[in-house]
N, C-alpha and C positions, 0 to 999 in steps of 0.2 A: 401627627397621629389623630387618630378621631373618635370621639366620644359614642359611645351606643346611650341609647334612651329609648329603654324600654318601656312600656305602657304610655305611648306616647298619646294616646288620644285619651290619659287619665286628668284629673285635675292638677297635680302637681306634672307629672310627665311633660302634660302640653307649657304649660307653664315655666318651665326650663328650659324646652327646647326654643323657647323664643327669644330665652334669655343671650343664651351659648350661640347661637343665629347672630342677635345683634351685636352681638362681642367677636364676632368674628371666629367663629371655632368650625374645625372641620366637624359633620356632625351624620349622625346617619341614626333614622328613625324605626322602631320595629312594631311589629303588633302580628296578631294572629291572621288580622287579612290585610295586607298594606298597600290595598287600594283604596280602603276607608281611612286611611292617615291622611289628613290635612296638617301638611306641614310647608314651611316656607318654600321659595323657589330656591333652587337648589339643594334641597338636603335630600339627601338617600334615603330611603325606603327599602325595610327588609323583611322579609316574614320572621319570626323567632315563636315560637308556642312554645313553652317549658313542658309542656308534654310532647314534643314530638322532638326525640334529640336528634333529629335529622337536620335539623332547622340553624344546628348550633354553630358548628363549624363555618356555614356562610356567613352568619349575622357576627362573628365575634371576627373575624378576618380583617387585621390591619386596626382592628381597633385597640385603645391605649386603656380608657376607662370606660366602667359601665353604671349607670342608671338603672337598678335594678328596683323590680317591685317583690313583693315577697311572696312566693308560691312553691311549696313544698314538693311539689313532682317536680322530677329534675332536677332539683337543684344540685345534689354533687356532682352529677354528670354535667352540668354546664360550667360549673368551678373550673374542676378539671377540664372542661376544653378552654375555657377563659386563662388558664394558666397554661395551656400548650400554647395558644395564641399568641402569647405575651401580653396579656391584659396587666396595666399595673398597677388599678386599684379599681376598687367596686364601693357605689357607695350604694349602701341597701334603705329602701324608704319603709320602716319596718312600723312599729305601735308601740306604745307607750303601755298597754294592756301587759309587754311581755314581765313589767318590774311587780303589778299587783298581784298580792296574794295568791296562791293558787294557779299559778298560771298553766302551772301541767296539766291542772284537769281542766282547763278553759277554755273551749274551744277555739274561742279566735286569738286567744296569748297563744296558745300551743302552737299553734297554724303561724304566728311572725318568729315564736322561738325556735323552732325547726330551722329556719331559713337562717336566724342570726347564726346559729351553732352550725351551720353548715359554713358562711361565711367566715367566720372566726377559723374556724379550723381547716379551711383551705390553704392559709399560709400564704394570700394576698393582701396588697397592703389594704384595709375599709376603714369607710365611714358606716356607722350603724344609726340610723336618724330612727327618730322615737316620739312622735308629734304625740297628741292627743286628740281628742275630735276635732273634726273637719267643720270650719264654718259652713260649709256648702252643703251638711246633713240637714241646715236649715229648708233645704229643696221637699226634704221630707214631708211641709207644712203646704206646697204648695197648692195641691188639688184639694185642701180645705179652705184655703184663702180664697179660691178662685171660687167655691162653693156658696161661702159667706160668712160671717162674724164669729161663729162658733168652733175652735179647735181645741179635740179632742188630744189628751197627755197624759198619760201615764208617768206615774212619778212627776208631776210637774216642777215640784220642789227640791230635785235633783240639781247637784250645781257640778256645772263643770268651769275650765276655762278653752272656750274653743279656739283653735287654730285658722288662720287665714291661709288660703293656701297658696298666696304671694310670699307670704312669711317663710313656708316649710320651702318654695321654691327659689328663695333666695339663699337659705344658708345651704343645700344641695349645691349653687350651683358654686360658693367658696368651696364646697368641698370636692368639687368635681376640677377645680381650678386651682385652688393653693394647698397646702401643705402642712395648715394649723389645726386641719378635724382627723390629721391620719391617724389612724388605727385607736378612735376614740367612738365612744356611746353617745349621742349627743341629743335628750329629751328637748323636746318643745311644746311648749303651754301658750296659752292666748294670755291677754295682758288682764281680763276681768275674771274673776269668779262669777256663773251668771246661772241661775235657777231657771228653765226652761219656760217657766212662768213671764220670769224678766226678760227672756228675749224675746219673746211675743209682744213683751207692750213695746218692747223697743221695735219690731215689725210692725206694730199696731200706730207708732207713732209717724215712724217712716212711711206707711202707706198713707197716713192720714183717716187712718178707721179705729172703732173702737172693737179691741177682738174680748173675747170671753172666753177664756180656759175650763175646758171642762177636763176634771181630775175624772184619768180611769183608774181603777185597781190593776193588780198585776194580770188577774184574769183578762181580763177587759182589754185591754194594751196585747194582750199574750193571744186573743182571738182576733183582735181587726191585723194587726202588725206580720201574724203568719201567712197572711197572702201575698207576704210582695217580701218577707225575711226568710231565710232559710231559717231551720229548728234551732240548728247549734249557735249558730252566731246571734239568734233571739234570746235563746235561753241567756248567752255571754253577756247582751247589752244590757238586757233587764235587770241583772243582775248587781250589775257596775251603778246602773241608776239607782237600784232602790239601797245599794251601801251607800250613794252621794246624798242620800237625802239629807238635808240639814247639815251637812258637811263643806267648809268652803275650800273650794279647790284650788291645789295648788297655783300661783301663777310666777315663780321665781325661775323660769328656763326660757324665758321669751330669745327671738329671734336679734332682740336689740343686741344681748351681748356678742353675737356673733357680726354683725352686718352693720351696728354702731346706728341703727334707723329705727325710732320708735316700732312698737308691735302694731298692726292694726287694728282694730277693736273692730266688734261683732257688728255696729252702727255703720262703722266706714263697709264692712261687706255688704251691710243690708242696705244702704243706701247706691251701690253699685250694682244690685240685682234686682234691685226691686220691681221692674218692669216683668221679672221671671218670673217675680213670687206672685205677684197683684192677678 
């Protein structure tokens, strides 16, 4: 049978499907236009938009498991066709957002909690992954670095512990493979508590420059940041940052417990992009 991987030209998406490729799995890729999917030779390419349930019935056909990203249109109606298909488990790549405070009125908790409570209550068998931020939001810095020595931060002294997204991609692909994450919640943290401050000098040391953090206020961060974030998901992040301040963040859900391989830390990402960032 064959795996669907949906958002497959996402960071973790693509990232899986290389995995299950070299593992030898039948595998078949989807996206909104799936002429833009670069994927191996050999894998299927399908369209699938969770807004158009046209799309559902082709993409879920003959397939066993799905890779699923979390987006609110459609999703019962894709359930239900994933279960006329015979799909026999879904692992959904959801947020870690959905367990903080408030999540109802939060827009982007709300936005992964929708999809888990849809998933749960379809009556297929899931994995529900639960990352925290993305190492690769460090791209955020990019067209400042390339600028020159001064980057601007709002909350700078916000701590998070960020995720690798070989990390979130390995334990996806136990769970798209074996039989130990079924019908479990499964949170992922990076291995450091790290103050946006500290991953700068660790990018600052990596590129071999000395960077200068400049602290915005929340105005400040809330006027440059809406040109390129929507409102509600800005309003969400700012939010999260300025309760991390001074708060160290959890790091006991790494990927090691699952996959038995050290976490990667934010230096080993930022040493493998850095050519991006610089």
């Amino acid at each position: 049978m064959t795996i669907l991987v949906t958002g497959a030209r996402g960071n973790v998406g693509r990232r899986v499907l290389q995995r299950l490729y070299a593992a030898g799995h039948s595998l078949r890729a989807s996206g909104r236009n799936p002429a833009e999917l670069d994927v191996p030779e050999g894998v299927e390419t399908v369209a699938l938009d969770l807004n158009d349930p046209e799309t559902f019935v082709p993409a879920l056909a003959g397939v066993s498991k799905v890779l699923l990203y979390a987006e609110p249109d459609g999703i019962v109606q894709f359930l239900d066709e994933a279960e006329k298909a015979g799909v026999e488990s879904i692992v959904l790549l959801s947020s870690n957002t959905v367990a903080l405070p408030g999540a109802d009125e939060d827009p982007l908790a709300h936005h992964h909690k929708v999809v888990e409570e849809a998933v749960v209550a379809s009556g297929l068998t899931y994995t529900i992954l639960r990352p925290g931020a993305f190492m690769s939001n460090a791209f955020g810095w990019s067209y400042s670095l390339q600028a020159g020595d001064t980057i601007d931060q709002v909350f700078p002294e916000a701590q998070v512990a960020p995720v690798h997204e070989d990390d979130i991609a390995d334990v996806a692909v136990v769970a798209l493979t074996e039989k130990t994450l079924q019908d479990q919640v499964v949170d992922l943290t990076g291995p450091e508590s790290l103050t946006f401050r500290q991953e700068l000098e660790i990018v600052g040391e990596v590129l071999g420059r000395k960077l200068v953090v400049n602290g915005l206020t929340r105005e400040e961060g809330e006027a440059q940041m809406s040109n390129f974030v929507p409102p509600p998901v800005l309003t969400s992040l700012l939010n999260q940052w300025e309760a991390a301040v001074g708060v160290t963040a959890d790091t006991s859900a790494t990927a090691e417990r699952i996959t038995g391989k050290p976490a990667r830390t934010f230096r080993q990402w930022v040493e493998e992009h850095a050519a991006f960032l610089a």
